[in-house]
C-alpha positions as CSV (number, residue, x, y, z in Angstrom):
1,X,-26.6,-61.6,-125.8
2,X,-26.6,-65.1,-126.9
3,X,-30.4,-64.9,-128.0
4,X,-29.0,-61.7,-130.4
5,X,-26.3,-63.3,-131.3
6,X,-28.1,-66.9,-132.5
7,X,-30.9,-64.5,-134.3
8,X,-27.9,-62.9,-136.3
9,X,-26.0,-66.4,-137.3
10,X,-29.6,-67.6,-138.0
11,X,-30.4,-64.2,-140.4
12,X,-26.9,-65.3,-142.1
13,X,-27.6,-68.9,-142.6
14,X,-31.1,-68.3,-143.7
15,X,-29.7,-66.1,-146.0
16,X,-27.3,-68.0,-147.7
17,X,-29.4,-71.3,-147.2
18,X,-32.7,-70.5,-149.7
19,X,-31.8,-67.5,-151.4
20,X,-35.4,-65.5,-152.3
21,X,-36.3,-65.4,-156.1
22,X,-38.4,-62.1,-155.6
23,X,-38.6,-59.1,-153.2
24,X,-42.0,-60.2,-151.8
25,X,-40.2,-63.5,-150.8
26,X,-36.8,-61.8,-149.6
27,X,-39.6,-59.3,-147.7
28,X,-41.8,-62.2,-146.3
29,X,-38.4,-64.0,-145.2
30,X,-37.0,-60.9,-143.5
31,X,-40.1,-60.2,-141.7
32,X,-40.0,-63.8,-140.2
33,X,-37.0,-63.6,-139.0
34,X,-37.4,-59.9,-137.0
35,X,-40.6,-61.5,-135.8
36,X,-38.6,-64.8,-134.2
37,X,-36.1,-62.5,-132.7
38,X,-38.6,-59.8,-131.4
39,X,-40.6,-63.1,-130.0
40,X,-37.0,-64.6,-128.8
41,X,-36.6,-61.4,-126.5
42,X,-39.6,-61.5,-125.1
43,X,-40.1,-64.8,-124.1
44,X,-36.5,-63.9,-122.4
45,X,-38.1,-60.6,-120.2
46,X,-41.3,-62.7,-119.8
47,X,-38.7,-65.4,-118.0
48,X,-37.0,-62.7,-116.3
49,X,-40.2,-61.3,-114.8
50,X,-41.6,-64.3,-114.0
51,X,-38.4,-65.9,-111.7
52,X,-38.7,-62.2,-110.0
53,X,-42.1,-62.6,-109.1
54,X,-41.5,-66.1,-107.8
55,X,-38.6,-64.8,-106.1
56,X,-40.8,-61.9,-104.6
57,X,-43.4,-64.0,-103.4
58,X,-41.0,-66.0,-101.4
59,X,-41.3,-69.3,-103.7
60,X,-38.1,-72.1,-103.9
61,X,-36.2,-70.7,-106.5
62,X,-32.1,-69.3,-106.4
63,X,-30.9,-65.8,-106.4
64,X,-28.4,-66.9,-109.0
65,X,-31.1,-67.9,-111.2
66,X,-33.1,-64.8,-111.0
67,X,-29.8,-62.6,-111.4
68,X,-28.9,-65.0,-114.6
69,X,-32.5,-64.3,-116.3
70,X,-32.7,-60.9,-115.3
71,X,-28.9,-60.0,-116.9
72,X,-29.8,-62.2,-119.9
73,X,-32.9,-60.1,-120.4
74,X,-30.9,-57.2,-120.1
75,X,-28.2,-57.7,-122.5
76,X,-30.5,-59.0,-125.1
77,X,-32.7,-56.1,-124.9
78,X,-29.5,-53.9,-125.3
79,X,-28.3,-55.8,-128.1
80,X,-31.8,-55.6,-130.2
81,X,-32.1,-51.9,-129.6
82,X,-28.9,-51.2,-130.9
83,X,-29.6,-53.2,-133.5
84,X,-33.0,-50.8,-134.5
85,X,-30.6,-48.0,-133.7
86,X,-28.0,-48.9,-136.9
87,X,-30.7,-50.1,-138.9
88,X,-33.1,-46.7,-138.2
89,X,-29.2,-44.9,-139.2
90,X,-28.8,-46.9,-142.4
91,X,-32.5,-45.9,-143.9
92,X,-32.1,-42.3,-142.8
93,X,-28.4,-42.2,-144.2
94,X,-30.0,-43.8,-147.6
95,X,-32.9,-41.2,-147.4
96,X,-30.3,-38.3,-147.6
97,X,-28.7,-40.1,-150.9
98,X,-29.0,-37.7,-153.7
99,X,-30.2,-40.1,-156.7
C-alpha cells in the first residue's frame, strides 16, 4: 500500500509542481506517471515471486521476508485495481452526462 500510496502523493506533487500549458503535455505527464506506478507494482510481484521461488527451492532466505513481499504485493495490487475500478466509474458516469 505504500507503493500506491507514494504513486498518489507523487501524482499530487507533480501536479502542483509544473503545471502543463496544453492537454498533449497534461496527457504526456499523466501517462508517465500510470506508467511509473503500473511499473512500481510490478517490480513489487516480480519481488514477491522471486523470494517465493528462492524460498521453494530451499535457498537462505526468511519466511518473514517472503510473507512481507508477498502481502506488499498483495495490497498494492488491491490498491491499483481499485483505483482502475473509480477511475473506469468516473468515465462511465461522465459518458451518461447529458450535454
Amino acid at each position: 500500500m505504500d507503493v500506491a500510496l507514494n504513486n498518489v502523493s507523487n501524482i499530487k506533487a507533480s501536479s502542483i509542481q509544473t503545471a502543463p500549458t496544453t492537454p498533449y503535455e497534461a496527457q504526456k505527464s499523466f501517462a508517465s506517471v500510470l506508467k511509473e506506478s503500473i511499473e512500481k507494482v510490478n517490480e513489487s510481484q516480480v519481488a514477491s515471486d522471486n523470494l517465493t521461488t528462492k524460498l521453494a527451492n530451499g535457498e537462505d532466505v526468511e519466511l518473514h521476508d517472503v510473507m512481507v513481499a508477498s502481502q506488499k504485493a498483495s495490497i498494492t495490487l488491491s490498491a491499483t485495481l481499485e483505483v482502475r475500478n473509480k477511475v473506469v466509474e468516473a468515465y462511465q458516469e461522465v459518458m451518461r452526462m447529458n450535454i
